[in-house]
DOMAR-976260 format. One record per residue (C-alpha): chain; residue in three letters; residue number from 1; x, y, z. Coordinates in pm, 1 decimal, decimal comma. Layout:
<pts>
{pt 'A' 'ALA' NUM {X Y Z}};
...
</pts>
This chain:
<pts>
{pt 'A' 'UNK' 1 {6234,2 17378,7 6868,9}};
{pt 'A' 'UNK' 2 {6009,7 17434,8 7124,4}};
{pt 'A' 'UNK' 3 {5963,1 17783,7 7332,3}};
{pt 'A' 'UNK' 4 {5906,7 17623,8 7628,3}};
{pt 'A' 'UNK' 5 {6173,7 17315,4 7599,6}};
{pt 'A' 'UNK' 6 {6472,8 17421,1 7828,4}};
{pt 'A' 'UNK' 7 {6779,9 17327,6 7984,9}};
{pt 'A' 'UNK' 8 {6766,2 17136,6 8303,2}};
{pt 'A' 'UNK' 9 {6948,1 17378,7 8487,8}};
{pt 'A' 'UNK' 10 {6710,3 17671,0 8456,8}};
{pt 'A' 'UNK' 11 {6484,5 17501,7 8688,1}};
{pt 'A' 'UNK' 12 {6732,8 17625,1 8921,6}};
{pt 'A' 'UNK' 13 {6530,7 17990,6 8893,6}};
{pt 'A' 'UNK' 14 {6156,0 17809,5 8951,5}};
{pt 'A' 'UNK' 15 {5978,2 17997,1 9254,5}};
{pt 'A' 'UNK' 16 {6031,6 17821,3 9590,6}};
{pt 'A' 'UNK' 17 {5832,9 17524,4 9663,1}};
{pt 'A' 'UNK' 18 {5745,3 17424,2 9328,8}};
{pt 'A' 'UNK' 19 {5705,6 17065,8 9229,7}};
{pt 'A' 'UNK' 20 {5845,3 16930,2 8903,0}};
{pt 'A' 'UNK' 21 {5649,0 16637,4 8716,8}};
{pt 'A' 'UNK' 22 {5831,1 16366,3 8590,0}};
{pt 'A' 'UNK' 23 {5738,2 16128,5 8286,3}};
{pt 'A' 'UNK' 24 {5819,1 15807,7 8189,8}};
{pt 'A' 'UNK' 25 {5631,5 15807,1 7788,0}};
{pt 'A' 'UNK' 26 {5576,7 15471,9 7675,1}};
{pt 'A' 'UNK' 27 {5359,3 15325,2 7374,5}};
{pt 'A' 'UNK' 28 {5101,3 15195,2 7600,8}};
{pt 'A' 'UNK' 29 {5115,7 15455,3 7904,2}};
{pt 'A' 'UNK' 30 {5270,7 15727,2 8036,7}};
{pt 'A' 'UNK' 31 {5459,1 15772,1 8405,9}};
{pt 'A' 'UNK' 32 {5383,7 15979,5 8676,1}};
{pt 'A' 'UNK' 33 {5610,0 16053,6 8919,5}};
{pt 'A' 'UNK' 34 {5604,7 16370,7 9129,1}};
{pt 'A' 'UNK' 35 {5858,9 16603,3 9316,9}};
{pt 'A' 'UNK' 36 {5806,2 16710,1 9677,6}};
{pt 'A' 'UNK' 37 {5763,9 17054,6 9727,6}};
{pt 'A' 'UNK' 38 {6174,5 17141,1 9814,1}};
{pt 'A' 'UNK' 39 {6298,0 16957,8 9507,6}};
{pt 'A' 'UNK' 40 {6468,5 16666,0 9674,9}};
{pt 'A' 'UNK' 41 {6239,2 16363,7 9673,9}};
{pt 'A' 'UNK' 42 {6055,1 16208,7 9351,7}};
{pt 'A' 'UNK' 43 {5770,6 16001,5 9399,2}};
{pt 'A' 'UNK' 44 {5564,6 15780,7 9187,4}};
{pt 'A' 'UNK' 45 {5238,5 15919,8 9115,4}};
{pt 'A' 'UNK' 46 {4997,4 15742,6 8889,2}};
{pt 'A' 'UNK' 47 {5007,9 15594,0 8534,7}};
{pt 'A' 'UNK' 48 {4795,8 15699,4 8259,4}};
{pt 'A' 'UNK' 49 {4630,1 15452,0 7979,5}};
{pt 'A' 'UNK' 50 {4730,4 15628,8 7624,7}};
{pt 'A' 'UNK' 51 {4432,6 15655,2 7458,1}};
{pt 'A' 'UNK' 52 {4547,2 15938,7 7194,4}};
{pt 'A' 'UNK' 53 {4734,4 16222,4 7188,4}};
{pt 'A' 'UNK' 54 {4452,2 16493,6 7280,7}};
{pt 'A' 'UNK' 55 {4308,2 16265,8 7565,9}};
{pt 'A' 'UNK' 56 {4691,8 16180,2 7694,3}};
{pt 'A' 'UNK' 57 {4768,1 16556,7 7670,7}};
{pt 'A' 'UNK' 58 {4481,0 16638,6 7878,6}};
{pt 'A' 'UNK' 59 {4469,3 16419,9 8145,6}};
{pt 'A' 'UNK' 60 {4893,1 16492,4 8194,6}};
{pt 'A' 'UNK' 61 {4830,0 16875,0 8219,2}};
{pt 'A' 'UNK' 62 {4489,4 16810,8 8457,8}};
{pt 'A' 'UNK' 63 {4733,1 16639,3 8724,7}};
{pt 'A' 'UNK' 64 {5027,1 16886,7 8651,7}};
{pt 'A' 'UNK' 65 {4732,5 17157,3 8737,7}};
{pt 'A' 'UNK' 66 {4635,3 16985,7 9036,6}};
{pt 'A' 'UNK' 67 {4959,4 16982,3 9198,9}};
{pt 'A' 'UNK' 68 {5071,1 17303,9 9095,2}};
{pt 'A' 'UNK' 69 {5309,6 17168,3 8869,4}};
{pt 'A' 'UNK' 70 {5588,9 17412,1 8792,4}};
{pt 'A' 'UNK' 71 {5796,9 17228,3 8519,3}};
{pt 'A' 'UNK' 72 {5783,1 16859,2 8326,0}};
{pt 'A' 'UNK' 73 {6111,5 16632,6 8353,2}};
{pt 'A' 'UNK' 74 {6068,3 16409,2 8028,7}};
{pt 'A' 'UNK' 75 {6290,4 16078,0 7995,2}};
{pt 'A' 'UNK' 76 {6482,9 16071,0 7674,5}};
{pt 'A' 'UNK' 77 {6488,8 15708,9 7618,3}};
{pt 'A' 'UNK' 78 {6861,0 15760,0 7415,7}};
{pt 'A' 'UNK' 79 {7016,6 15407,3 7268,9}};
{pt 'A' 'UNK' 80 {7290,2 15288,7 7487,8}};
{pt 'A' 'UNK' 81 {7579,4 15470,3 7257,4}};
{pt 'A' 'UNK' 82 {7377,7 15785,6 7318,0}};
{pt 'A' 'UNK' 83 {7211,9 15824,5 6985,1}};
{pt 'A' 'UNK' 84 {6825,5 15880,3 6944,4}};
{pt 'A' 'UNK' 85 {6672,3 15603,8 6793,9}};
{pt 'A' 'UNK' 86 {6285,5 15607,1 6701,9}};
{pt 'A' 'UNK' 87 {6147,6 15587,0 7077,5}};
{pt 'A' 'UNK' 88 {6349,0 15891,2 7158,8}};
{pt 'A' 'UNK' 89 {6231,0 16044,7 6776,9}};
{pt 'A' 'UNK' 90 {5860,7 15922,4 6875,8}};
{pt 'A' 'UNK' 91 {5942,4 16092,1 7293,2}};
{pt 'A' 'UNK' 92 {6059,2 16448,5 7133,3}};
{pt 'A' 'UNK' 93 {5717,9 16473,5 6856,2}};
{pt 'A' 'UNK' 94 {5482,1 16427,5 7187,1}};
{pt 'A' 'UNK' 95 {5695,6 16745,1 7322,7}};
{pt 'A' 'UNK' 96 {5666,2 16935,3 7019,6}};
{pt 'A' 'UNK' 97 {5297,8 16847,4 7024,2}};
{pt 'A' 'UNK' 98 {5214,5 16944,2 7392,9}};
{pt 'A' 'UNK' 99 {5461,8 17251,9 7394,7}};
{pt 'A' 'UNK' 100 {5184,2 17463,3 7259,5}};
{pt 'A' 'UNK' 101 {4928,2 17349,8 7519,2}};
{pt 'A' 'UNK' 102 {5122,0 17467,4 7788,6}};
{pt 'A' 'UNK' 103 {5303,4 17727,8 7941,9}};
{pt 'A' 'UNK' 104 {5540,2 17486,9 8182,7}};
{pt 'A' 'UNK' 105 {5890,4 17488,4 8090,3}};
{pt 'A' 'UNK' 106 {5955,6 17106,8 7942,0}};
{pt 'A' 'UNK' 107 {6351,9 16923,3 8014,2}};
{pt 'A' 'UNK' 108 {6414,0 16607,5 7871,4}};
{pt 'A' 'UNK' 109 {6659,7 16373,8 8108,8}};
{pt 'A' 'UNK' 110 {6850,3 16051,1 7988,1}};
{pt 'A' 'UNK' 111 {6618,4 15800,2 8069,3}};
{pt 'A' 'UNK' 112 {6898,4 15482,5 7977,2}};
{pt 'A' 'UNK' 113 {6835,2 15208,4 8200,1}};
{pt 'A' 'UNK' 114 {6596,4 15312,3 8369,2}};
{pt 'A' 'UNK' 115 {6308,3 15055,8 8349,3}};
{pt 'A' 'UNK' 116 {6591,3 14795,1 8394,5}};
{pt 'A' 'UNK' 117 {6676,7 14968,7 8719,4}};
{pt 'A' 'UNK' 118 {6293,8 14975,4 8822,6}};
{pt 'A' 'UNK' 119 {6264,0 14640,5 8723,6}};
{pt 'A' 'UNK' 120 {6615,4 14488,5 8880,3}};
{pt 'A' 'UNK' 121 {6463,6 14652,2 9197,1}};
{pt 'A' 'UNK' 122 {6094,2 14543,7 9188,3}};
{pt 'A' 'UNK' 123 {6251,2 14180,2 9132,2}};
{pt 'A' 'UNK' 124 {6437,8 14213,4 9405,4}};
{pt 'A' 'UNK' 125 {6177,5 14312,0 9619,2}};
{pt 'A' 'UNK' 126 {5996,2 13994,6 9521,0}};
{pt 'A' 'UNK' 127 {5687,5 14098,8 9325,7}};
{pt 'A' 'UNK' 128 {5479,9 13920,3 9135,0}};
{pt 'A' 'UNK' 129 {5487,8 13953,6 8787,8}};
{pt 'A' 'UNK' 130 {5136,1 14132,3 8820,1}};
{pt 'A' 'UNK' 131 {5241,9 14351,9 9030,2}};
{pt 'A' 'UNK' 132 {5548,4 14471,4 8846,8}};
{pt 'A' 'UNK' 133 {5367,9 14538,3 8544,6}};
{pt 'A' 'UNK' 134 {5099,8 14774,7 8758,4}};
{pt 'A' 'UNK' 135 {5375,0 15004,6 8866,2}};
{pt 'A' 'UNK' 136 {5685,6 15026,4 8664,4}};
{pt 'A' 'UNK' 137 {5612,2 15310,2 8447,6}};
{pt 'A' 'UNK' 138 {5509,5 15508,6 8749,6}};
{pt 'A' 'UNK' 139 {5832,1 15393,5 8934,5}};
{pt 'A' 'UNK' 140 {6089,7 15423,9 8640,7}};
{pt 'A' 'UNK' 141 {5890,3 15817,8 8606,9}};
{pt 'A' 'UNK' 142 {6051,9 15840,7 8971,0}};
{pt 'A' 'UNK' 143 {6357,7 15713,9 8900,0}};
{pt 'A' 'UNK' 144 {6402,5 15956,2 8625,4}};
{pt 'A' 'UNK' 145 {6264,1 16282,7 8807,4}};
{pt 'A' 'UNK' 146 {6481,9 16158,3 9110,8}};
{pt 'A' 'UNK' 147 {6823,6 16149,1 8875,3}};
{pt 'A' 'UNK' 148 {6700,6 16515,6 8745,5}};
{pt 'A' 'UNK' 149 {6624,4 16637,1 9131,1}};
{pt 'A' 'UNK' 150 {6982,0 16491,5 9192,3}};
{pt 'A' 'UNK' 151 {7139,6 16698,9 8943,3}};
{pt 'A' 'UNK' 152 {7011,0 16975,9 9028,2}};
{pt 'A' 'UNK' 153 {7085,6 17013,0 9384,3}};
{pt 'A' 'UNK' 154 {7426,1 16966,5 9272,9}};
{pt 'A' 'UNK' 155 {7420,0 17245,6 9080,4}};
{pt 'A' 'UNK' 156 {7253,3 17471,4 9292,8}};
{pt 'A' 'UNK' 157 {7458,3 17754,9 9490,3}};
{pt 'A' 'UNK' 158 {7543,6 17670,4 9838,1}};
{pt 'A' 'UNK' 159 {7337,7 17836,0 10088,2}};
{pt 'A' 'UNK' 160 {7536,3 17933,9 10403,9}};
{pt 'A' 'UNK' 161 {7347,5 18007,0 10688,5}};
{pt 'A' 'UNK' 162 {7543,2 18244,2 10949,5}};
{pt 'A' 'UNK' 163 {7390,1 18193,5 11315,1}};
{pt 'A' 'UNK' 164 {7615,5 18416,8 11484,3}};
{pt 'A' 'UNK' 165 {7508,0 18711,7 11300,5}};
{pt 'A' 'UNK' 166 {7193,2 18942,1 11294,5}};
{pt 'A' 'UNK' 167 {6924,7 18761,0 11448,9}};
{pt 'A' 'UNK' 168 {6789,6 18779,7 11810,0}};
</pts>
């Protein structure tokens, strides 16, 4: 296992206003999708062409540089009874293969359903076929990072704020 593969929840402990990356790893390309700088919004980023492994590898942790990427939220792409099948087999041997190259901590998140969900959406939206196919893995990346953002505000401490004490 991986030094740097962690549970979700200790990205409760990241500094303030670090971003998390989400991906969305497919055969073909990988999704981008990007947190906002609290931790509450996902957005899709880009998409990148696989090429191989080195080339993928470096063009992920050149974007996850230039946004001052703090942690990776990987989809798990489980089968529907929750049981890894080869895309999730093939999704955990890119971790174990980029894990060195990094330093970020790396949390996989249940991706089921989530290119459905993208898709379901996108169709309902009306858009072509064309454009569907230009911007699913980037929005299914945000769909993922958003259910992982979700998750953890609910597991993050309340923060009271007293107003009637101290400050003047």
């Amino acid at each position: 296992m991986s030094a740097n593969l962690v549970p979700l929840e200790t990205y409760l402990d990241l500094p303030a206003h670090a971003r998390l990356l989400g991906l969305d790893l497919g055969t073909k390309t990988i999704g981008l999708a990007l947190s906002d700088v609290e931790r509450q919004i996902a957005t899709p980023l880009e998409t990148i062409q696989r090429v191989k492994f080195g080339i993928d590898a470096a063009a992920l942790l050149k974007i996850a540089e230039k946004y001052a990427v703090a942690g990776l939220v990987i989809g798990l792409p489980l089968n529907m009874d929750g049981t890894e099948g080869p895309r999730a087999q093939s999704t955990r041997a890119f971790i174990r293969n980029l894990s060195p190259l990094t330093s970020l901590p790396i949390a996989f998140w249940d991706e089921r359903l989530s290119t459905l969900a993208v898709t379901r959406t996108l169709l309902d939206a009306d858009a072509s076929r064309a454009k569907r196919a230009a911007v699913v893995d980037k929005m299914a990346a945000a769909y993922i990072l958003q259910g992982a953002l979700d998750r953890l505000c609910r597991l993050a401490p309340e923060v009271e704020e007293d107003f009637d004490q101290g400050s003047t």
